[in-house]
C-alpha positions as CSV (number, residue, x, y, z in Angstrom):
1,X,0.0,0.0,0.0
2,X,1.5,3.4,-1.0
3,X,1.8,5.5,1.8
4,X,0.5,9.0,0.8
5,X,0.1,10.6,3.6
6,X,4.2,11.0,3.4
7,X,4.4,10.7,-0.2
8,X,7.2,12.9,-2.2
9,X,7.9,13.6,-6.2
10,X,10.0,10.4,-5.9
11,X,8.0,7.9,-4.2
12,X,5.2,8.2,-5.9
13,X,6.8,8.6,-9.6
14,X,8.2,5.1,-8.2
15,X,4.6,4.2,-7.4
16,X,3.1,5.6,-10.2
17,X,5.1,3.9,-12.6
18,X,4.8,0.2,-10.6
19,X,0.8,-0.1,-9.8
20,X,-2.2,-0.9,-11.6
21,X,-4.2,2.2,-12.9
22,X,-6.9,1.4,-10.4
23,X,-4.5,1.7,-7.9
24,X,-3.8,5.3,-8.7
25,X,-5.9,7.5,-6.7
26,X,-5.4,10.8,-7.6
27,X,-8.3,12.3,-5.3
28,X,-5.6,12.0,-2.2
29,X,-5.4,15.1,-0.6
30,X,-1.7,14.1,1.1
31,X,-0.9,14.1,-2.4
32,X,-1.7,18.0,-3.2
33,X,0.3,18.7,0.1
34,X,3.3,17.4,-0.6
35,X,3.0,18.2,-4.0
36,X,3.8,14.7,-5.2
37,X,0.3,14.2,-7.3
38,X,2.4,15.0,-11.1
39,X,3.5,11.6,-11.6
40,X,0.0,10.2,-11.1
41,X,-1.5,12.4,-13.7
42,X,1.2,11.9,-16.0
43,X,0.4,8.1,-16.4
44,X,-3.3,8.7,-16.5
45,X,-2.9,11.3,-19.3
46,X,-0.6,9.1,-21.3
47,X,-2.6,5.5,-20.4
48,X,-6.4,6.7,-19.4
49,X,-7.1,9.9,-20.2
50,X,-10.8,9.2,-19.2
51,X,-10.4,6.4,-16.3
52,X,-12.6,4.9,-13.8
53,X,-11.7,4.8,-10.1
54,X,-13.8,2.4,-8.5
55,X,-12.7,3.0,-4.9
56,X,-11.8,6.1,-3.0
57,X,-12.7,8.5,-0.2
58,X,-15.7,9.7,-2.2
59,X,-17.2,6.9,-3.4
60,X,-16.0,5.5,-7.2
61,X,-15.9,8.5,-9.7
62,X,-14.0,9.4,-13.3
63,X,-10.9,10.8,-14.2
64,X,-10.9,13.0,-16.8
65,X,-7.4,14.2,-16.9
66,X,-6.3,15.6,-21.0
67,X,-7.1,18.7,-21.6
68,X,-9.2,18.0,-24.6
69,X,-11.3,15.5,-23.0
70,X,-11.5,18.3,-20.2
71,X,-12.8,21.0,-22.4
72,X,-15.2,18.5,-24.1
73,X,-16.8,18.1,-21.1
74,X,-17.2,21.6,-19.9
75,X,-18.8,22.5,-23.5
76,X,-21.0,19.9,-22.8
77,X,-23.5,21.2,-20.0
78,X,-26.6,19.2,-21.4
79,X,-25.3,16.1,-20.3
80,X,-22.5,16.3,-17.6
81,X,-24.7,18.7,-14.9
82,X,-23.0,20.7,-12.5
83,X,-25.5,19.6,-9.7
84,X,-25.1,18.9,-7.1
85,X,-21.8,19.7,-6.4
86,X,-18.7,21.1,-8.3
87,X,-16.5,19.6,-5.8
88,X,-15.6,15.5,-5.4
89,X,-17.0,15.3,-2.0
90,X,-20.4,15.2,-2.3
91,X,-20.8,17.8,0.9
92,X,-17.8,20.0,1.2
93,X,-19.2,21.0,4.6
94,X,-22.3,23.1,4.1
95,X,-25.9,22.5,3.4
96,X,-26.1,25.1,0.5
97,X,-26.0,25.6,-3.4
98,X,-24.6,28.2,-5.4
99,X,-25.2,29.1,-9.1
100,X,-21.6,27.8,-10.3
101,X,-23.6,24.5,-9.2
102,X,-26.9,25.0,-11.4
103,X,-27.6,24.0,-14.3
104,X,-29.5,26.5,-17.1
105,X,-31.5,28.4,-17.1
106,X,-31.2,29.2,-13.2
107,X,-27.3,29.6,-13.6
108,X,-27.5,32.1,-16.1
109,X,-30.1,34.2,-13.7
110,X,-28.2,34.3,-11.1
111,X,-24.7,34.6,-12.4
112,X,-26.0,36.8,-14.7
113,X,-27.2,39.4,-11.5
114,X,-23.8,39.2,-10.1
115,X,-21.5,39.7,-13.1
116,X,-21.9,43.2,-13.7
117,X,-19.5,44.1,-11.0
118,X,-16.7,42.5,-13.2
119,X,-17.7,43.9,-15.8
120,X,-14.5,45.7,-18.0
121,X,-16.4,49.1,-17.4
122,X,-16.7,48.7,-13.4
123,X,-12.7,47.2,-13.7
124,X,-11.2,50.2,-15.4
125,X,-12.8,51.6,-12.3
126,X,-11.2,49.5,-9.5
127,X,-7.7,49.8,-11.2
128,X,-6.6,52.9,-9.5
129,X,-7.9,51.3,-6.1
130,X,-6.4,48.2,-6.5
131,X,-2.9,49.6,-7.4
132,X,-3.4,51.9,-4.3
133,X,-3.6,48.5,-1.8
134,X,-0.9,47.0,-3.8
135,X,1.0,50.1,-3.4
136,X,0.4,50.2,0.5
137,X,0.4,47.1,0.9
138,X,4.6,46.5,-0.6
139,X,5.7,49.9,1.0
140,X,5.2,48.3,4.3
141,X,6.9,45.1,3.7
142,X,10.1,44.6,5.8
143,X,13.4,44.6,3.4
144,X,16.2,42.0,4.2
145,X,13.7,39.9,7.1
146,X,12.0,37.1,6.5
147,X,8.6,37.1,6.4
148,X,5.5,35.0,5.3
149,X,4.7,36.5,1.8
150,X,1.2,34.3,1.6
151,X,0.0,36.3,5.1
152,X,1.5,39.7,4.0
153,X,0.8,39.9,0.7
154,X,-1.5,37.3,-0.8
155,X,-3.8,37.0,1.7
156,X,-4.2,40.8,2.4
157,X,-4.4,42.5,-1.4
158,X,-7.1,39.5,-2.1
159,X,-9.3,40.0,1.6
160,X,-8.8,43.9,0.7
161,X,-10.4,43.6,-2.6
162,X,-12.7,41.1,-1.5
163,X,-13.9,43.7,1.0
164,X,-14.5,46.0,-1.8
165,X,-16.2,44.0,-4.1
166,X,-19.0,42.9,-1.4
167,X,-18.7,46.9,0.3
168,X,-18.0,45.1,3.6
169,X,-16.8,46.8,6.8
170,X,-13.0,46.8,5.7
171,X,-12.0,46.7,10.0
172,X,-13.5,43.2,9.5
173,X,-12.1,42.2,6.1
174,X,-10.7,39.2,8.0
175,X,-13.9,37.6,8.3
176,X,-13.9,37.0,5.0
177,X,-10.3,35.1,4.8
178,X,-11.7,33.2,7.9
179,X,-15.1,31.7,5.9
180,X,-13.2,31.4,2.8
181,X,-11.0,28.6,4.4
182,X,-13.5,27.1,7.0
183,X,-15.9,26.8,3.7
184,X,-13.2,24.9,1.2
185,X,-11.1,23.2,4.2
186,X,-13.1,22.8,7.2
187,X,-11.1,21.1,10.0
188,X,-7.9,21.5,7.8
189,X,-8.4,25.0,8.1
190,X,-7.3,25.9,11.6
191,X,-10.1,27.5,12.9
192,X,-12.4,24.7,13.8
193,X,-11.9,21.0,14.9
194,X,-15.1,19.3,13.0
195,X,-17.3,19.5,10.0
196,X,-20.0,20.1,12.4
197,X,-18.0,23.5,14.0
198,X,-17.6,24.6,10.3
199,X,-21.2,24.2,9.7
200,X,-21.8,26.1,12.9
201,X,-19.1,28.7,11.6
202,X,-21.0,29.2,8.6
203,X,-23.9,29.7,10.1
204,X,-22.7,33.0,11.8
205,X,-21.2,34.1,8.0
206,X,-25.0,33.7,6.7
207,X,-26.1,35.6,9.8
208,X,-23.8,38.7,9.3
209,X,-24.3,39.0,5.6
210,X,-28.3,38.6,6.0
211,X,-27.9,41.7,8.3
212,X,-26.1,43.5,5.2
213,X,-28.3,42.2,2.8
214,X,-31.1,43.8,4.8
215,X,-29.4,47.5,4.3
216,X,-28.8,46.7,0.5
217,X,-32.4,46.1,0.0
218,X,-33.3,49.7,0.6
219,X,-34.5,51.4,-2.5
220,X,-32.8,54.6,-1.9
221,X,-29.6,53.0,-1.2
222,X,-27.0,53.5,-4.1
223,X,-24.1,50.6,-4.5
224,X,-22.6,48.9,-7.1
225,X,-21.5,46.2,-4.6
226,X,-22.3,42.0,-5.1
227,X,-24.5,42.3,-2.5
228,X,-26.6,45.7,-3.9
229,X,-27.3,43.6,-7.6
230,X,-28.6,40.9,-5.6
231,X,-30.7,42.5,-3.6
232,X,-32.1,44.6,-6.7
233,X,-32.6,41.5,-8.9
234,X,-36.3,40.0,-8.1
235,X,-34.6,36.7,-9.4
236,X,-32.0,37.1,-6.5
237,X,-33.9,39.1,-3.9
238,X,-35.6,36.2,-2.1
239,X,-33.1,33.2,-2.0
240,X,-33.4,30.7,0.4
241,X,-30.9,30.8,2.8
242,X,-29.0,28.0,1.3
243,X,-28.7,29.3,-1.8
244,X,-27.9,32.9,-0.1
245,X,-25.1,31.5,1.8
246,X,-23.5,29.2,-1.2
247,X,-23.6,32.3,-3.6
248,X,-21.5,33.9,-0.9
249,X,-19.0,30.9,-0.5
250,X,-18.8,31.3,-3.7
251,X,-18.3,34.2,-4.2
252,X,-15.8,35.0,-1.2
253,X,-13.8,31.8,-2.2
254,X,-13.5,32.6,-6.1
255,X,-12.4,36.1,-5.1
256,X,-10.3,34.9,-2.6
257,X,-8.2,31.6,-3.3
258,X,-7.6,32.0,-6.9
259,X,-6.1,35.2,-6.8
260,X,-4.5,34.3,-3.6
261,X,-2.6,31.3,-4.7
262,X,-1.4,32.3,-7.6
263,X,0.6,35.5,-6.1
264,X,2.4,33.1,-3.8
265,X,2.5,30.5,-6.5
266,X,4.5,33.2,-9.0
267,X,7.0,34.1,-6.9
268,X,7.6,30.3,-6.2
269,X,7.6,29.6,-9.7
270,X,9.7,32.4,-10.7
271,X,12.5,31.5,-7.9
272,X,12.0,27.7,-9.5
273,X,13.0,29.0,-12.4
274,X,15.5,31.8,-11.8
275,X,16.3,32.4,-15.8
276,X,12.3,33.5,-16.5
277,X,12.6,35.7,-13.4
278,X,15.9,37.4,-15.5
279,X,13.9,37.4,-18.5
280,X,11.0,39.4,-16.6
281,X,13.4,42.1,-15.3
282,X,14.6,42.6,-18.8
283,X,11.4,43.1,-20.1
284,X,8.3,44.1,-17.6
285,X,6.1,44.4,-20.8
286,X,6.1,40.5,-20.8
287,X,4.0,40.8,-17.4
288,X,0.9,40.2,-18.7
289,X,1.4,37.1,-20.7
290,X,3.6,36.1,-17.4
291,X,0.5,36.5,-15.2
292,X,-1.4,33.8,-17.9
293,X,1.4,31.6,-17.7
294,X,2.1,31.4,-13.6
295,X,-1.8,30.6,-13.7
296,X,-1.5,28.1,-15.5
297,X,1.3,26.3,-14.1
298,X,0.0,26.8,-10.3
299,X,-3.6,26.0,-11.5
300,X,-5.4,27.7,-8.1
301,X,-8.2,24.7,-8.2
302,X,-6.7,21.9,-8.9
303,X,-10.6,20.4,-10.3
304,X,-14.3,20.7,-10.5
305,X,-16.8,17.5,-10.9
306,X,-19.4,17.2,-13.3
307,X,-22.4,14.6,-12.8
308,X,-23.6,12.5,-15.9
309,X,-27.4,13.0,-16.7
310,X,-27.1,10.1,-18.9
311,X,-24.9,8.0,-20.3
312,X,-22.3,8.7,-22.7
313,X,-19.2,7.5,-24.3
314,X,-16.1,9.7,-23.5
315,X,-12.3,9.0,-25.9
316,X,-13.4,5.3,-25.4
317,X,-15.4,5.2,-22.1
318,X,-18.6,4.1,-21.2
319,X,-19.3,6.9,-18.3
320,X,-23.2,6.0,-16.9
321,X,-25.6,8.1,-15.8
322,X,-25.4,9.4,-12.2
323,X,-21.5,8.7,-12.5
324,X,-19.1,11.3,-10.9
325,X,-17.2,13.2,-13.7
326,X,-14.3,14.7,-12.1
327,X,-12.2,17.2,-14.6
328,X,-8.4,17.5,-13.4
329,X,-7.5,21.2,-13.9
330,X,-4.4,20.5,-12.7
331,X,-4.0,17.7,-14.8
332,X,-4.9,19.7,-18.5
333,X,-2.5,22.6,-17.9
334,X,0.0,20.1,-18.1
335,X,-0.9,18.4,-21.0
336,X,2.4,18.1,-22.9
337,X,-0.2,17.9,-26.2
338,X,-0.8,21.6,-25.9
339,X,1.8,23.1,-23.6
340,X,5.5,22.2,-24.7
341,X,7.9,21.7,-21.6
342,X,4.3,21.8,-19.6
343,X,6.3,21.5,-16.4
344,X,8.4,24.6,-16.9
345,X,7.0,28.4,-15.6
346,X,7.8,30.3,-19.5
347,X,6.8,33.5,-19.4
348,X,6.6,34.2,-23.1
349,X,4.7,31.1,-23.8
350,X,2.7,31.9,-26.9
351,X,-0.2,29.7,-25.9
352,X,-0.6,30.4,-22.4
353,X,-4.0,31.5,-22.4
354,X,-4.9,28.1,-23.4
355,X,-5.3,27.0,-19.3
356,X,-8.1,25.7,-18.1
357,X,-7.8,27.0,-14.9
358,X,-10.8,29.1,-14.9
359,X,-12.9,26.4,-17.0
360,X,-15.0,26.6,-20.0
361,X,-18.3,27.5,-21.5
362,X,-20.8,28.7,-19.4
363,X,-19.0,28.1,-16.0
364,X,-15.5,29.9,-17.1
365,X,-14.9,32.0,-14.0
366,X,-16.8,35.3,-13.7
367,X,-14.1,36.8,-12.3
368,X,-11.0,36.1,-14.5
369,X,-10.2,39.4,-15.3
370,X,-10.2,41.1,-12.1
371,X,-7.7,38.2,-10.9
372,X,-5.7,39.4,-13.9
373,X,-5.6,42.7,-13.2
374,X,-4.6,42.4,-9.6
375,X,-1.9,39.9,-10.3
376,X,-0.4,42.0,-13.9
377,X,-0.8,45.3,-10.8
378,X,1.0,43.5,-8.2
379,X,4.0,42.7,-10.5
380,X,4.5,46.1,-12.1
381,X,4.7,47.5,-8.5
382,X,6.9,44.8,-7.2
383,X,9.6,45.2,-10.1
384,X,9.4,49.0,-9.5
385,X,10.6,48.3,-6.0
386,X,12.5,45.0,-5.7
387,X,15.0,43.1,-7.8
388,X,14.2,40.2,-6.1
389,X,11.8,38.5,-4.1
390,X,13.7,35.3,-2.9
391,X,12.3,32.3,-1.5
392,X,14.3,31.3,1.3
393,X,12.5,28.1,2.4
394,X,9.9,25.6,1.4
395,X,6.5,26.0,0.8
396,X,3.9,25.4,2.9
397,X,1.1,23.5,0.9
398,X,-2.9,23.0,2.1
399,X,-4.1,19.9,2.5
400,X,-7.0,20.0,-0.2
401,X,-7.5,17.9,-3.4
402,X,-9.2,21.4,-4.7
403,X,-7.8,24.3,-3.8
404,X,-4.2,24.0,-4.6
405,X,-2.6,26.6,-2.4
406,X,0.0,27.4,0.4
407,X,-0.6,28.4,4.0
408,X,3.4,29.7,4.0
409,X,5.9,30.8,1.7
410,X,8.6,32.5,3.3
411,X,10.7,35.2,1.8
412,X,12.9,38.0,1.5
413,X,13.3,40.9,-0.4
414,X,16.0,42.5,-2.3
415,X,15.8,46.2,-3.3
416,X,16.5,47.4,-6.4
C-alpha cells in the first residue's frame, strides 16, 4: 500500500510507474500537500485519459485528466450537470447551493445578477484602487527579514479587494479570509476541529451578511456592490438561505483563493525557475502574458466535478448516468499535447491562455479578469521596488485535493 500521507515527487513517480491504474488514486489530498500528485497524472494522461476509479474516499468517480477531454466536457452542459456539487465530496461542509452548481436556465439568472461588478467598465474603475492597496500594501513590507509573503501579501491584497467588491466593513475584512477557508477546508483550516464547528461557523457568516443584505435592500440606497445587484434583482432578492449562503462561498472563495494562490505560487515559480525571473526584469512588458502563464502552471483549483445526466461515451469510455465526472484542472495545464515543456514556468509562452484554470463554457470563471488585473498590478509594483523576491524556504502546501494553495511561503526581499 502506498503511503501518501508522506508521499514525495520520488516515491510516488516510483509508485506511479509500478501499480495498476486502479490503484492510482489521484483524489488523495496528502498528495496535493506534498506536491507529489504530477507523476499520477502523467500516467493517466498518457494511459487513461478518461479512467474509472472504483474506490476512494468519495465513493467511485472518473478521471478525466487531458485537456481536450476536459474542455469537451465543460462545453457539454446538457449532459454532464453541475448539480449537485462542483466539488468530489459530495458535501464540502455546508448545506447550500450556489449558481456555479446549477444547471440553465437558473445559472444564467443568477450569475448573470452578479457579473456586472466585473464587468470591463466597473474594472477600469477598480484599477486605480487596487494599485493603491498594492502600493500600500509592498511599501510596508520589511526589506532583508523574512517574512511570510502568503500572510502579508497574498492574503491581504485579495481580503482587501474582496472587501470592496461585497462593500464590507473593511475593519472586518478578515472575516472573510476566515469563511473562505472554514468553507473549502473545514477542520484543515485551523479554525475549527469538525465538519460540524464549520457548519456552525457558517452559520454566523450567513447571519452577518443577512444583516447587510437587509441595508442593501433599501430602494434609496445606491451601490454597485455584489450584495446591492442581488438585492435589486427579483430573481435574487428572495433566495433561500441556502442558496444565499452558497452564492456567498462562492463568491468570497472565487475572489479569494484563486487570486490568492497564484501570487504566492508566481514568486515560487519564478524562484524555480530563476532564468524567466531574468527574462521578466529585462522586459516588464512580458507581465501580462507572465500572469497567464504562472496561472496556469499553479492551476489555483486543482478540479471541478461534473455529474452524468445520462450515459455517454467519452475517448473510449462508457461513463453511466449518475456517475461522478471529475475534470483535473491541474491535470490539462500540463498536457504536454498543448503546452511544450508543460512542467516549466515560461513567461513568453505563446499559448498560455490556453489553461483551463478558470474552466469553459458557461462556468468559465466570472471573475477572471479582475484576478488578472490584480496579479499584472502586483508585478509592475513589485519590479518597480525589488530586484528580487527570494524564496528562502519551502513552501507550505494546504491539504485540499481542490484548492491548490499554500498556508506559507517564506521570503525576503531584495531592493532594487
Amino acid at each position: 500500500m502506498f503511503d501518501y500521507r508522506n508521499a514525495t515527487r520520488e516515491s510516488a513517480e516510483a509508485f506511479a510507474s509500478s501499480a495498476s491504474l486502479d490503484q492510482l488514486d489521484v483524489s488523495n489530498h496528502f498528495l496535493f500537500q506534498r506536491d507529489a500528485h504530477w507523476p499520477m497524472f502523467d500516467r493517466l494522461r498518457r494511459e487513461a485519459p478518461v479512467h474509472y476509479h472504483s474506490d476512494s474516499r468519495y465513493g467511485p468517480y472518473w478521471s478525466v485528466t487531458s485537456h481536450a477531454a476536459i474542455k469537451e466536457v465543460e462545453a457539454d452542459h446538457h449532459r454532464f450537470s453541475s448539480e449537485p456539487s462542483i466539488g468530489i465530496a459530495d458535501n464540502p461542509g455546508a448545506e447550500s447551493s450556489s449558481f456555479i452548481a446549477m444547471d440553465p436556465p437558473k445559472h444564467d439568472t443568477q450569475r448573470a445578477t452578479v457579473s456586472p461588478v466585473v464587468a470591463p467598465s466597473n474594472l477600469a474603475n477598480l484599477k486605480g484602487l487596487i494599485r493603491s492597496r498594492v502600493e500600500d500594501i509592498l511599501d510596508n513590507l520589511p526589506v532583508g527579514e523574512e517574512f511570510n509573503w502568503v500572510e502579508r501579501v497574498s492574503i491581504e491584497l485579495t481580503t482587501r479587494m474582496l472587501a470592496t467588491l461585497f462593500d464590507f466593513p473593511f475593519e472586518e475584512r478578515s472575516k472573510l479570509t476566515r469563511w473562505s477557508d472554514i468553507g473549502i477546508m473545514g477542520p484543515k483550516s485551523g479554525y475549527v476541529s469538525t465538519w460540524d464547528e464549520a457548519r456552525e461557523e457558517l452559520q454566523v457568516c450567513l447571519a452577518y451578511f443577512k444583516e447587510l443584505f437587509k441595508e442593501r435592500l433599501d430602494p434609496d440606497r445606491e451601490g454597485f456592490d455584489l450584495l446591492s445587484l442581488l438585492a435589486r434583482n427579483p430573481e435574487t432578492r428572495d433566495m433561500p438561505d441556502t442558496e444565499f449562503l452558497g452564492n456567498l462561498m462562492l463568491l468570497i472563495v472565487g475572489g479569494n483563493d484563486t487570486t490568492r494562490n497564484s501570487i504566492s505560487g508566481g514568486v515560487l515559480a519564478l524562484n524555480q525557475f530563476p532564468e524567466q525571473y531574468e527574462k521578466l526584469r529585462g522586459n516588464l512588458g512580458l507581465i501580462p502574458n507572465m500572469v497567464a502563464e504562472i496561472i496556469r502552471w499553479q492551476t489555483p483549483l486543482a478540479h471541478m466535478r461534473r455529474t452524468a445526466l445520462e450515459d455517454v461515451e467519452l475517448k473510449g469510455q462508457t461513463i453511466r448516468k449518475g456517475d461522478k465526472v471529475v475534470m483535473w484542472y491541474v491535470s490539462g495545464n500540463r498536457d504536454d499535447s498543448v503546452f511544450e515543456n508543460p512542467n516549466q514556468l515560461v513567461i513568453d509562452r505563446k499559448n498560455a491562455r490556453q489553461h483551463v484554470s478558470f474552466g469553459f463554457g458557461i462556468h468559465r470563471c466570472m471573475g477572471n479578469r479582475l484576478a488578472e488585473m490584480q496579479l499584472r498590478v502586483l508585478w509592475e509594483e513589485i519590479s518597480k521596488r525589488f530586484h528580487h523576491v527570494e524564496v528562502v524556504g519551502e513552501p507550505e502546501r494546504v491539504t485540499s485535493n481542490f484548492v491548490k494553495g499554500y498556508s506559507c511561503l517564506p521570503v525576503v526581499l531584495h531592493t532594487l
